[in-house]
KOLLOLO-887057 format. One record per residue: residue number from 1; residue in one letter; x, y, z of N, C-alpha, C, O, CB in turn. Coordinates in Angstrom, 1 decimal. Glycine has a CB too. Layout:
<atoms>
ATOM   nr  rest    n_xx    n_yy    n_zz   ca_xx   ca_yy   ca_zz    c_xx    c_yy    c_zz    o_xx    o_yy    o_zz   cb_xx   cb_yy   cb_zz
ATOM  NUM     a       X       Y       Z       X       Y       Z       X       Y       Z       X       Y       Z       X       Y       Z
...
</atoms>
This chain:
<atoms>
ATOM   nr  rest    n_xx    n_yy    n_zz   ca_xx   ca_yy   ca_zz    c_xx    c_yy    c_zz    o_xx    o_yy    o_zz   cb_xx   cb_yy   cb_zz
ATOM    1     x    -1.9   -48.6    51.8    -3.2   -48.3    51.5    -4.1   -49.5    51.7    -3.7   -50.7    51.4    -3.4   -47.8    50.1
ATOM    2     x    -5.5   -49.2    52.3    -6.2   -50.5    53.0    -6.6   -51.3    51.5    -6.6   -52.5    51.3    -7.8   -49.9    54.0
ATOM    3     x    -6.8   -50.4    50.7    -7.8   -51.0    48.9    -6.9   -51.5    48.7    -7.1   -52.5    49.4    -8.4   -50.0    47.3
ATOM    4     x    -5.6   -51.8    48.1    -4.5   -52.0    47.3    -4.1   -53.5    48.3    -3.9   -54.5    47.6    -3.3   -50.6    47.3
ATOM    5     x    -4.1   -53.6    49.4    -3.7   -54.9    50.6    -4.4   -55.5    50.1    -4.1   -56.2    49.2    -3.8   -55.0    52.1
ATOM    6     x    -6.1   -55.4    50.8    -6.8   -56.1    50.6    -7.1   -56.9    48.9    -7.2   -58.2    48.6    -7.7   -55.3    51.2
ATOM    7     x    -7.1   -55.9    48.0    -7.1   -56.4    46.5    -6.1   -57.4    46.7    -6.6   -58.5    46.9    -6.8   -55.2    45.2
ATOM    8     x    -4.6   -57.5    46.8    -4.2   -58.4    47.0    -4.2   -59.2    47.7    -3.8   -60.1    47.0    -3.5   -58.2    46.9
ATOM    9     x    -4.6   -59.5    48.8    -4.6   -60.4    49.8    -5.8   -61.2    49.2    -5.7   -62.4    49.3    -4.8   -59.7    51.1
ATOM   10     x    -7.0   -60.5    48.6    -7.7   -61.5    48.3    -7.3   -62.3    47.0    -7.8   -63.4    46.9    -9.0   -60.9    48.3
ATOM   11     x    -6.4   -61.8    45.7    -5.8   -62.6    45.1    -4.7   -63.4    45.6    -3.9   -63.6    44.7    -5.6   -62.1    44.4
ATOM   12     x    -4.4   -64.1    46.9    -3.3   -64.6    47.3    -3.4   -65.9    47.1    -2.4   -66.6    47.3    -2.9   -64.4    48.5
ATOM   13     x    -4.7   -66.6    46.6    -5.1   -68.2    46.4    -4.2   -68.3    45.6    -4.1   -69.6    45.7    -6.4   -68.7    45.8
ATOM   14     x    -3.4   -68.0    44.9    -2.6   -68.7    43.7    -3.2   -69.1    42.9    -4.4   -68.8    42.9    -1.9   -69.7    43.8
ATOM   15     x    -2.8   -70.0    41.8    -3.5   -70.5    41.0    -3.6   -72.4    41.3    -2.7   -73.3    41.3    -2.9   -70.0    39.6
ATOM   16     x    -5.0   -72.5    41.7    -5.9   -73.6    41.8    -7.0   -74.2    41.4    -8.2   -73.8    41.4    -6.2   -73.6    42.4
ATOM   17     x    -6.5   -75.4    40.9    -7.3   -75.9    40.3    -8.4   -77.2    41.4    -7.7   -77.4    42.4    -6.3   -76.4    39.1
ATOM   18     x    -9.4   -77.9    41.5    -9.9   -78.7    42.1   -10.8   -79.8    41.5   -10.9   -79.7    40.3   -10.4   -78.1    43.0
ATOM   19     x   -11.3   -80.6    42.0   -12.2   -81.6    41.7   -13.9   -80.8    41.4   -14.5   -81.1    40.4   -12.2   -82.7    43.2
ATOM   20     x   -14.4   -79.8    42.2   -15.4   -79.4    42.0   -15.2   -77.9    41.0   -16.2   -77.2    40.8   -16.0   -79.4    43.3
ATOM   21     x   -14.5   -77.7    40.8   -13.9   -77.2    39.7   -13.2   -77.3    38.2   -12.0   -77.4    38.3   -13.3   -76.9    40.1
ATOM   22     x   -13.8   -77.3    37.0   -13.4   -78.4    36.0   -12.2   -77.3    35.5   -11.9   -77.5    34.3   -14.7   -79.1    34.6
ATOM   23     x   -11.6   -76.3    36.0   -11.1   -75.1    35.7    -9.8   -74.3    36.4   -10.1   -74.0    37.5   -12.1   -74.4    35.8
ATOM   24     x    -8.4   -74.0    35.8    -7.7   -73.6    36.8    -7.9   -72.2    36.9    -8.1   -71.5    35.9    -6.4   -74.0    36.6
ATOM   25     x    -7.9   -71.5    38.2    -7.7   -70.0    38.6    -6.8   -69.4    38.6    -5.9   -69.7    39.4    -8.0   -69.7    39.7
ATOM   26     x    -6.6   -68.3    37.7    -5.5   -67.8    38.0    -5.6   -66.5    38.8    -6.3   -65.8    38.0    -4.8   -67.7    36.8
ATOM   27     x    -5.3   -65.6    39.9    -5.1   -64.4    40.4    -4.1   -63.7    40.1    -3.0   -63.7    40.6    -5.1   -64.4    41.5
ATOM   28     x    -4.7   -63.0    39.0    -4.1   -61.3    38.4    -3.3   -60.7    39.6    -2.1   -60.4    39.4    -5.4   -59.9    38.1
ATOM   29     x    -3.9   -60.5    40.7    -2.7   -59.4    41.6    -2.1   -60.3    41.5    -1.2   -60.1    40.7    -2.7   -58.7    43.2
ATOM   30     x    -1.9   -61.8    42.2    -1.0   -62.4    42.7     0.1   -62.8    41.4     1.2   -63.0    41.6    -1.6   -63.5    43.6
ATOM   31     x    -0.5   -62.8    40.1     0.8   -63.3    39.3     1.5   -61.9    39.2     2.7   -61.9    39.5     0.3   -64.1    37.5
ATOM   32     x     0.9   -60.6    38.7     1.6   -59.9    38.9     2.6   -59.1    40.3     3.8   -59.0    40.4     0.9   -59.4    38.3
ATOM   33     x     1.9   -58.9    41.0     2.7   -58.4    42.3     3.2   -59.6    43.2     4.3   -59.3    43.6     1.6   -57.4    43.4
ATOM   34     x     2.9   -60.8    43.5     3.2   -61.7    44.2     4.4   -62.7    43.8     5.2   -63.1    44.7     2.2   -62.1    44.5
ATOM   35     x     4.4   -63.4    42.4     4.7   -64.5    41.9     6.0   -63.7    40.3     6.7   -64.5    39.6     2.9   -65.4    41.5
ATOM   36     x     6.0   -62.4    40.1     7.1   -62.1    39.4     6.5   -62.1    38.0     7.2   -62.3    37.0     8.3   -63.0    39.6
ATOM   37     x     5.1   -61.9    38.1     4.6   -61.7    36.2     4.2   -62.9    35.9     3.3   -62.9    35.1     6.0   -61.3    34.9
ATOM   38     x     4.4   -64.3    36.4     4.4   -65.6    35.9     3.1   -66.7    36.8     3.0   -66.8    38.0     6.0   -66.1    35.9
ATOM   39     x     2.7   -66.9    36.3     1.7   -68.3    37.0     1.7   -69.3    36.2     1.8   -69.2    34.9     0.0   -68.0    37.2
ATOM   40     x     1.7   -70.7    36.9     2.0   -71.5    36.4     0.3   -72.3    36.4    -0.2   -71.9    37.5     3.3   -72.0    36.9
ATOM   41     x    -0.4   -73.2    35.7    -1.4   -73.6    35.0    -1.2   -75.0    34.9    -0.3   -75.4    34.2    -1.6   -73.0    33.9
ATOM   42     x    -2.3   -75.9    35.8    -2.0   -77.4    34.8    -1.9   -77.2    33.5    -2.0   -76.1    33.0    -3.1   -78.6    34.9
ATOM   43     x    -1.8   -78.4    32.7    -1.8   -78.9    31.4    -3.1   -79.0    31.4    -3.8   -79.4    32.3    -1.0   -80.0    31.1
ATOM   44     x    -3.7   -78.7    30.1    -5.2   -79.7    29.6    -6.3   -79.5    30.4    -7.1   -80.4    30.9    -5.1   -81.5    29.5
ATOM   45     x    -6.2   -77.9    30.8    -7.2   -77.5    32.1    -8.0   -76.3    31.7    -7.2   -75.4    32.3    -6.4   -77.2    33.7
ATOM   46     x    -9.1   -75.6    31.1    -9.6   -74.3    31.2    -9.0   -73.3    32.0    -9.1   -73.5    33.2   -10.7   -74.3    31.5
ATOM   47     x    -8.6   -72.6    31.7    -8.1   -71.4    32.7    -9.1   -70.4    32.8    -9.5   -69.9    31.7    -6.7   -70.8    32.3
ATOM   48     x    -9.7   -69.7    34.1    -9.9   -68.5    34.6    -9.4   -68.0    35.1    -8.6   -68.4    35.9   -10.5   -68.2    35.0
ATOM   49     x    -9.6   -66.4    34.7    -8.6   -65.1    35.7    -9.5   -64.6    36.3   -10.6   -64.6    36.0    -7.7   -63.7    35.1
ATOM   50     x    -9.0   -64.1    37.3    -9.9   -64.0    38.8    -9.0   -62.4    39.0    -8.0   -62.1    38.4    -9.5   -65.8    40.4
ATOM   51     x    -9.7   -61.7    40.0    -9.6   -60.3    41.0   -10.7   -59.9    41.8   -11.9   -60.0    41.4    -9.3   -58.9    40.1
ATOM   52     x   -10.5   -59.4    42.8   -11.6   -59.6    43.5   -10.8   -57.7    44.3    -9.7   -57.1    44.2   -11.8   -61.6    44.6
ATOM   53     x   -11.8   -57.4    44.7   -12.2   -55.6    45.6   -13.1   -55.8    47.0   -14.3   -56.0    47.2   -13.6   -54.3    44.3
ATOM   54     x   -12.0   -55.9    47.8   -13.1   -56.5    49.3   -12.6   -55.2    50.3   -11.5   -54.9    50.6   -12.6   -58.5    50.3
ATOM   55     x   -13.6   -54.7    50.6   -13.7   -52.9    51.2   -14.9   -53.1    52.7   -15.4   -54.2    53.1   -14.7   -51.6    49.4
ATOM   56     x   -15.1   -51.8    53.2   -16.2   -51.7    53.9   -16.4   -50.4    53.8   -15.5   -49.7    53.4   -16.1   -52.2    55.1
ATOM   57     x   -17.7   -49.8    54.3   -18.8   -50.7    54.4   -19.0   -51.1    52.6   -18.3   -50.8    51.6   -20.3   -49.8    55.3
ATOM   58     x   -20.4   -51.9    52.9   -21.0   -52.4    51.5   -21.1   -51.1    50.1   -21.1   -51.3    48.9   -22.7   -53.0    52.0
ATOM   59     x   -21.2   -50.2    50.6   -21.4   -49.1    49.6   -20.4   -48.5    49.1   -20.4   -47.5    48.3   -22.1   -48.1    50.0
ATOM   60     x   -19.1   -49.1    49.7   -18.0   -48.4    49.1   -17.8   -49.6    48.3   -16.9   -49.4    47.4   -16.6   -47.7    50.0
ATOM   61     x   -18.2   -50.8    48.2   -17.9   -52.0    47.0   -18.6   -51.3    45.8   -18.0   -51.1    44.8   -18.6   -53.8    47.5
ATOM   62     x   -19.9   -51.0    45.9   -21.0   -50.3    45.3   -20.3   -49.5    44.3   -20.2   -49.6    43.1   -22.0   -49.5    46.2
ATOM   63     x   -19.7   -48.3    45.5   -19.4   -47.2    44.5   -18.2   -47.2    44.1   -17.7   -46.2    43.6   -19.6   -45.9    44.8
ATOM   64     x   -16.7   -49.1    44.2   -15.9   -49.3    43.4   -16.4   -49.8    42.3   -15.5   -49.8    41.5   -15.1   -49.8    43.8
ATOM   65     x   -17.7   -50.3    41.9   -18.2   -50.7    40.5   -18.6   -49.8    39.3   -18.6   -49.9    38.1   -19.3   -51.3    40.6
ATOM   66     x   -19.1   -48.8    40.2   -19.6   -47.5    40.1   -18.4   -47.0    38.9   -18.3   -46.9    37.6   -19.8   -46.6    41.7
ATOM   67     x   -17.3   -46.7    40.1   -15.9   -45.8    39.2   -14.7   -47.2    38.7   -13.6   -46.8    38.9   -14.7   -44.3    40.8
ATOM   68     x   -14.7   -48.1    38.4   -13.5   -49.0    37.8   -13.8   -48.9    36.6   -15.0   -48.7    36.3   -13.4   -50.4    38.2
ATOM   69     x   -13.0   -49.1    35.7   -12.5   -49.1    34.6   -11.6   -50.8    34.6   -10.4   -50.9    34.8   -11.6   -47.5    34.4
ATOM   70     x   -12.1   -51.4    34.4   -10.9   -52.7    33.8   -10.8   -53.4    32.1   -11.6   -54.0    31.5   -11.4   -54.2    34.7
ATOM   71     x    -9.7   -53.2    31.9    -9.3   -53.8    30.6    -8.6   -55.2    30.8    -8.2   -55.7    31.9    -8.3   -52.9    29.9
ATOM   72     x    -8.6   -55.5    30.1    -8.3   -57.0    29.9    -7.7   -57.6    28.5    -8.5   -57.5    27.5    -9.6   -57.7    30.1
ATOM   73     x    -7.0   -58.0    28.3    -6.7   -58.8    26.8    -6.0   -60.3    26.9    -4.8   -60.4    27.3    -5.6   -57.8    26.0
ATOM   74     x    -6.5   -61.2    26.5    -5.9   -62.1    26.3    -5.7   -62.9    25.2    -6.5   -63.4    24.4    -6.3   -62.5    26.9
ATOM   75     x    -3.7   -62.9    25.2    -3.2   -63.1    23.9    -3.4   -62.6    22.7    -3.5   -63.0    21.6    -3.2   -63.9    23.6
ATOM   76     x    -3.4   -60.7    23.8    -3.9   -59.8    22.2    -5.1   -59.6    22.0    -5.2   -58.5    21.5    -3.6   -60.5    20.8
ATOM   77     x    -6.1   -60.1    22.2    -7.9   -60.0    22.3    -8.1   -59.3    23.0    -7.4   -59.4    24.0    -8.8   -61.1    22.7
ATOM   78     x    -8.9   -58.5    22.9    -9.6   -57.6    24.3   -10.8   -58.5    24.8   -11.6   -59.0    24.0   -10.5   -55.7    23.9
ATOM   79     x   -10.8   -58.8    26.3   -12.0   -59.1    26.6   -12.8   -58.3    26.5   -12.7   -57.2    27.1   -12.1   -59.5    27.4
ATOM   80     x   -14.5   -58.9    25.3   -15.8   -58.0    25.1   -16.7   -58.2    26.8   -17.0   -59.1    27.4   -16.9   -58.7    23.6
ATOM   81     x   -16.8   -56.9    26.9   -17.9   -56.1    28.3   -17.1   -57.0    29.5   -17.4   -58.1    29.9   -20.2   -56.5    28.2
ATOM   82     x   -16.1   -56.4    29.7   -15.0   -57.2    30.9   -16.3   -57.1    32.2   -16.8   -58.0    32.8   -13.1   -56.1    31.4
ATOM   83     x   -16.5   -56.2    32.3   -17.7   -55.4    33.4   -18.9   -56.9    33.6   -19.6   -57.0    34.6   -18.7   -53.5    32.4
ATOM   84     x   -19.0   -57.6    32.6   -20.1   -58.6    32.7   -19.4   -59.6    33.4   -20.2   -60.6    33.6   -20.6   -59.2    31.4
ATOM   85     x   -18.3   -59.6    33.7   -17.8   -60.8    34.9   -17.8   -60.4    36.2   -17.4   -61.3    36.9   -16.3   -61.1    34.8
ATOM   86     x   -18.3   -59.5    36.7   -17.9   -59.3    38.2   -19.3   -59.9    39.0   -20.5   -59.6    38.8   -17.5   -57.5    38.6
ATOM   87     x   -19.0   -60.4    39.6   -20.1   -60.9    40.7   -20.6   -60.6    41.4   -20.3   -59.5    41.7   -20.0   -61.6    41.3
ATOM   88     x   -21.9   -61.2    42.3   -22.5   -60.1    42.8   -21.7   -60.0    44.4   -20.9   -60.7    44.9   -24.3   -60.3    42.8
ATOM   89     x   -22.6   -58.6    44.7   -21.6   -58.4    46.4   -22.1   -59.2    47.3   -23.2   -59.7    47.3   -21.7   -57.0    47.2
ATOM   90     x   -21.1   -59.5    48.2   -21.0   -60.5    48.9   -20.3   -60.2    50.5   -19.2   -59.9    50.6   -20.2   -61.3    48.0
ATOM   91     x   -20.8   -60.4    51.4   -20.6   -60.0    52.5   -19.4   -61.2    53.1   -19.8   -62.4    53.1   -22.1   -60.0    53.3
ATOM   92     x   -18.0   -60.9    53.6   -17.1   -61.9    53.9   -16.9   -61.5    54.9   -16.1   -62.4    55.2   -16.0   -62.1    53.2
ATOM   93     x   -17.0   -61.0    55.7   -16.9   -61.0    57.1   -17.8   -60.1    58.3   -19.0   -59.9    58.0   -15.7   -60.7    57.3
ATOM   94     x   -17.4   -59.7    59.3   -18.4   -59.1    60.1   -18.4   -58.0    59.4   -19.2   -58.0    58.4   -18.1   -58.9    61.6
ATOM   95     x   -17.6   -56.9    59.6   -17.4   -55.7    58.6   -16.6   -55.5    57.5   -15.8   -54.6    57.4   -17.0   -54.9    59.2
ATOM   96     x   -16.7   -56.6    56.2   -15.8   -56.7    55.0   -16.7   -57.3    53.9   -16.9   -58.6    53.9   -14.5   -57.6    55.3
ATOM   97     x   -17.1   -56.5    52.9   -17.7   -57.1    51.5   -17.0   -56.6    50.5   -16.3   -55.7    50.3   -19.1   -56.7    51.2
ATOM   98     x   -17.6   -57.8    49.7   -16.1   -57.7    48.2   -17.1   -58.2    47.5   -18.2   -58.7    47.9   -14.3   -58.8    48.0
ATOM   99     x   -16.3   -58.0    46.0   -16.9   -58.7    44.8   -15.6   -59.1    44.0   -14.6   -58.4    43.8   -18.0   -57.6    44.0
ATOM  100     x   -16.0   -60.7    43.3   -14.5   -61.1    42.1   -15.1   -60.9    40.9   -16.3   -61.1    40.7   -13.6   -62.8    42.2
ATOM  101     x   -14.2   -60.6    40.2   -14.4   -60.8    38.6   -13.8   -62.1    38.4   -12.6   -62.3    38.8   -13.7   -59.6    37.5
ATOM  102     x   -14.7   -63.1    37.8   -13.9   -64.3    37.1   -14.3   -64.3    35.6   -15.3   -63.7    35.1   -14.5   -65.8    37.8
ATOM  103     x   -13.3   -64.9    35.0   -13.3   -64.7    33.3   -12.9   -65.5    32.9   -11.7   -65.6    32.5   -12.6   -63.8    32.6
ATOM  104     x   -14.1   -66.7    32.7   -13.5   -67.8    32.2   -12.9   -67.7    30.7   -13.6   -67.0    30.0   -14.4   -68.9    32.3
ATOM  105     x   -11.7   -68.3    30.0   -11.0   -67.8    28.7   -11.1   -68.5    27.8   -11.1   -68.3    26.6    -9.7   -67.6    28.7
ATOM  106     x   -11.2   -69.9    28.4   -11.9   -71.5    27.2   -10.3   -71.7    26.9   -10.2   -71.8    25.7   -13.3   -70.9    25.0
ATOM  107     x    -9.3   -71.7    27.4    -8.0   -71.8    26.8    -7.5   -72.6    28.0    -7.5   -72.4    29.2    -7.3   -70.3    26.4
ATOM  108     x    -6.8   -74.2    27.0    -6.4   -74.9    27.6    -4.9   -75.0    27.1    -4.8   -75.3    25.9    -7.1   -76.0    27.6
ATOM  109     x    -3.4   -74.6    28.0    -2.5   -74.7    27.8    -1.9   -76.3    27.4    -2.6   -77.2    28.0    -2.0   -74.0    28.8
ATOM  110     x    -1.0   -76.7    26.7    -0.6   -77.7    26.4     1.1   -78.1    26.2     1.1   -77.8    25.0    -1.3   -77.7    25.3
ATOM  111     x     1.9   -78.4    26.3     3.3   -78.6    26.5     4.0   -77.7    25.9     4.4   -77.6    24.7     3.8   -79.7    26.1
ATOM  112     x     4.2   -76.7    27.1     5.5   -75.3    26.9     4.0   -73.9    26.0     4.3   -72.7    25.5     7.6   -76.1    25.0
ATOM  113     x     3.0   -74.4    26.0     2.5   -73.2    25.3     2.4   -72.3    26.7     2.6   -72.8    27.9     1.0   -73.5    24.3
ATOM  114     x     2.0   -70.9    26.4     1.8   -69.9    27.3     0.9   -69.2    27.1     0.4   -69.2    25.9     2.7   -69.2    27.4
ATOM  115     x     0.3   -68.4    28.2    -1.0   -67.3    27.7    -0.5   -66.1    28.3     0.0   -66.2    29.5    -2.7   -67.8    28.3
ATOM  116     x    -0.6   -64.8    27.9     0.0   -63.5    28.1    -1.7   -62.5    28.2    -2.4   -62.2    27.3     1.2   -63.0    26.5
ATOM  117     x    -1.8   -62.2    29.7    -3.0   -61.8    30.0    -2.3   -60.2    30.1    -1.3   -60.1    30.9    -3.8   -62.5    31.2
ATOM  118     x    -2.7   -59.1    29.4    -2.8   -57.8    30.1    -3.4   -57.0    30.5    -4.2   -56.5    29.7    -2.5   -57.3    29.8
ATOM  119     x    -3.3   -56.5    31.5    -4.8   -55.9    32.3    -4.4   -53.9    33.1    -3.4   -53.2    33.3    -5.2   -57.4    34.2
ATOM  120     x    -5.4   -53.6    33.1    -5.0   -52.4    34.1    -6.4   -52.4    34.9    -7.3   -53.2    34.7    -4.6   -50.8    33.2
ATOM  121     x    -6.5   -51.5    35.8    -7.8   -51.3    36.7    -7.7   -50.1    37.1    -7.1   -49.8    38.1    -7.8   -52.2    38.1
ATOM  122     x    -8.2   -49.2    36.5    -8.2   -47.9    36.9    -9.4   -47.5    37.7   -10.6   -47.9    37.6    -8.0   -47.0    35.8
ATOM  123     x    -9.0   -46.4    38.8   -10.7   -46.0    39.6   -10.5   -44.6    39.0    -9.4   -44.1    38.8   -11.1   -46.0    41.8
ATOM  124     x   -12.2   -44.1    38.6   -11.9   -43.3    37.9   -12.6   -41.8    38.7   -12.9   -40.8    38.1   -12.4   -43.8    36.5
ATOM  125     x   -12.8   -42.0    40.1   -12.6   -41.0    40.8   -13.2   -41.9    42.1   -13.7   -43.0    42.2   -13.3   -39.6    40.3
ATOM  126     x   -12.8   -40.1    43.3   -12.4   -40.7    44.6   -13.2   -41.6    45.3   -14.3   -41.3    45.3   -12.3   -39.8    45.5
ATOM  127     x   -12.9   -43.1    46.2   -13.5   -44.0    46.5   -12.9   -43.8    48.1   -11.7   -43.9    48.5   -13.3   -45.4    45.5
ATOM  128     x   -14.1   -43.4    48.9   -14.0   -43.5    50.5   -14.5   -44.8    51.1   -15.7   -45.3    51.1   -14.9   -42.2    51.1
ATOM  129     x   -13.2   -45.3    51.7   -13.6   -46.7    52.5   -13.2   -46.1    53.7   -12.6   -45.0    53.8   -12.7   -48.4    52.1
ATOM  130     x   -13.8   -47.2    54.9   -13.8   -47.5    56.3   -12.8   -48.6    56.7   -13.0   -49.7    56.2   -15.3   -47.9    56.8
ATOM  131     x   -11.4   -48.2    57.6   -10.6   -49.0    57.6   -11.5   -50.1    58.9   -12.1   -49.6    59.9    -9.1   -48.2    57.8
ATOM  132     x   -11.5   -51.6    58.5   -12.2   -52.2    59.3   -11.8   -52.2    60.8   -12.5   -52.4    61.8   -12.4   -53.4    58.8
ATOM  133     x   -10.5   -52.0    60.7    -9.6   -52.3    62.2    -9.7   -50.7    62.8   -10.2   -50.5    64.0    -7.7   -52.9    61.8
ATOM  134     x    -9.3   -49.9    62.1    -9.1   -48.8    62.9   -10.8   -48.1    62.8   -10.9   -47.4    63.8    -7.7   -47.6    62.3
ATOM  135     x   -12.0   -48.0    62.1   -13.0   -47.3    61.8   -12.6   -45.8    60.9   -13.3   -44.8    60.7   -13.7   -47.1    63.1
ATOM  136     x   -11.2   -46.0    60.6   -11.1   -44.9    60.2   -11.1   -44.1    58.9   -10.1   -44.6    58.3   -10.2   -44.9    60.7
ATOM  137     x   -11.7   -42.9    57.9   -12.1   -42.9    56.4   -10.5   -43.3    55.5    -9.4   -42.9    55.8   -12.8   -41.1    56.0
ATOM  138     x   -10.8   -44.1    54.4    -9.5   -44.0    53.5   -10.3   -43.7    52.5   -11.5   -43.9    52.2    -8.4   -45.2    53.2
ATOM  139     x    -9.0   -42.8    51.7    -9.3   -42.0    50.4    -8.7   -42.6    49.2    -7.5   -42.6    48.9    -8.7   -40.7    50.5
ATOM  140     x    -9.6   -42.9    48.7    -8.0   -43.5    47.2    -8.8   -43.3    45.8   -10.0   -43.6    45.6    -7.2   -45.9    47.1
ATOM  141     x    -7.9   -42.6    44.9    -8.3   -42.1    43.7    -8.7   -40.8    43.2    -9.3   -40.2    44.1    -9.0   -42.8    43.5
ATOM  142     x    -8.6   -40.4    42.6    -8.4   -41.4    40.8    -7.0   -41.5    40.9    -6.2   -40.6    41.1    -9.0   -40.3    39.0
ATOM  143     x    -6.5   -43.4    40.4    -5.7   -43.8    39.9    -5.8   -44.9    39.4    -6.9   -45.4    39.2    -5.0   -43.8    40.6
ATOM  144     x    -4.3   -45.6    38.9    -4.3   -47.2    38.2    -4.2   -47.6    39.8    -3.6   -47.0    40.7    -2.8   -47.8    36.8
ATOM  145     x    -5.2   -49.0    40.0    -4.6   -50.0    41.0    -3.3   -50.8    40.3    -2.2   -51.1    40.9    -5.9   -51.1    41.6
ATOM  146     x    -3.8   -51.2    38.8    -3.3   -52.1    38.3    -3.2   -51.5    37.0    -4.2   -51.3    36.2    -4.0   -53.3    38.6
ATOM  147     x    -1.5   -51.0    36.6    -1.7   -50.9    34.9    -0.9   -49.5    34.9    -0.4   -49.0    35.9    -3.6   -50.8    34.2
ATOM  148     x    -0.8   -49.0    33.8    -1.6   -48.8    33.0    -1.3   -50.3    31.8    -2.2   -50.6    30.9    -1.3   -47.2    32.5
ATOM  149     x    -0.3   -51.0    31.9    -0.4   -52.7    30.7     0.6   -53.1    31.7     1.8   -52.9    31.7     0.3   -52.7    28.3
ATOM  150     x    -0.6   -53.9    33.1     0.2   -54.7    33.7     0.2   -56.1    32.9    -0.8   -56.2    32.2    -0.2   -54.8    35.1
ATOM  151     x     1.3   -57.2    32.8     1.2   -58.6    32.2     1.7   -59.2    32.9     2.8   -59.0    33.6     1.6   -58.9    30.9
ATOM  152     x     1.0   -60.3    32.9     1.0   -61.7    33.8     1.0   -62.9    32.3     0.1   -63.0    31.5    -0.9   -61.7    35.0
ATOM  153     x     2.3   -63.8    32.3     2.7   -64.8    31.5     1.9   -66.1    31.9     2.2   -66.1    33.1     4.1   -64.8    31.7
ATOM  154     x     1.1   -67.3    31.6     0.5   -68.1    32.1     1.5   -69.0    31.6     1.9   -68.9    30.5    -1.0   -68.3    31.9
ATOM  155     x     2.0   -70.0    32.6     2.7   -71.2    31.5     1.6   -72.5    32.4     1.7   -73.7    32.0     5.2   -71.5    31.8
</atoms>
């Protein structure tokens, strides 16, 4: 499926941290589907979780905001109005716009501690995209992309 690649593909950064960044990233698909549940985190660094939905055209990003459903918990907490993290749309290529949710958590790991994020992403009805390569309609949903209690371990 074109949604499900791309969602991952755009979480494939791993987790990175930088100089113009006072903050490490972690990517949800990629700790879960890519990396075995686990991401690893400097020490003594803020962590954000990151996911990002990069589709075409622009109105099928629209009307994945429209129908997502995302939960979130960290270490047991629900994140309050998860929906207030996602960013605005954003045009990434000739024919490809996306939008990420970042969530910064204020939580700095410290020697052997861990953080246990659980999430799901449900669409909660049918979302028609344009495959960019072929022009051709994809159909997906209603389903979980992610969940119904996917978990991703931060060490």
């Amino acid at each position: 499926m074109v949604i499900i690649a791309t969602l991952i593909l755009a979480g494939f950064t791993r987790t990175t941290a930088n100089a113009a960044s006072p903050s490490a990233v972690v990517s949800l698909p990629f700790c879960v589907r890519g990396s075995g549940e686990t991401s690893n985190a400097p020490q003594n660094t803020p962590i954000s979780l990151r996911l990002g939905w990069f589709t075409s055209p622009k109105g099928a990003v629209k009307d994945f905001l429209q129908s997502e459903i995302l939960d979130v918990s960290v270490n047991g907490v629900p994140v309050q109005n998860a929906d207030s993290y996602w960013g605005p749309i954003l045009k990434v290529d000739e024919d490809v716009w996306g939008v990420v949710w970042l969530y910064p958590t204020g939580i700095s790991l410290t020697g052997g501690e861990t953080m246990t994020v659980t999430f799901s992403l449900y669409i909660s009805h049918t979302l028609t995209e344009v495959d960019p390569d072929t022009g051709e309609r994809v159909f997906f949903g209603p389903a979980y992309v992610f969940g119904p209690a996917d978990t991703c371990t931060i060490k």
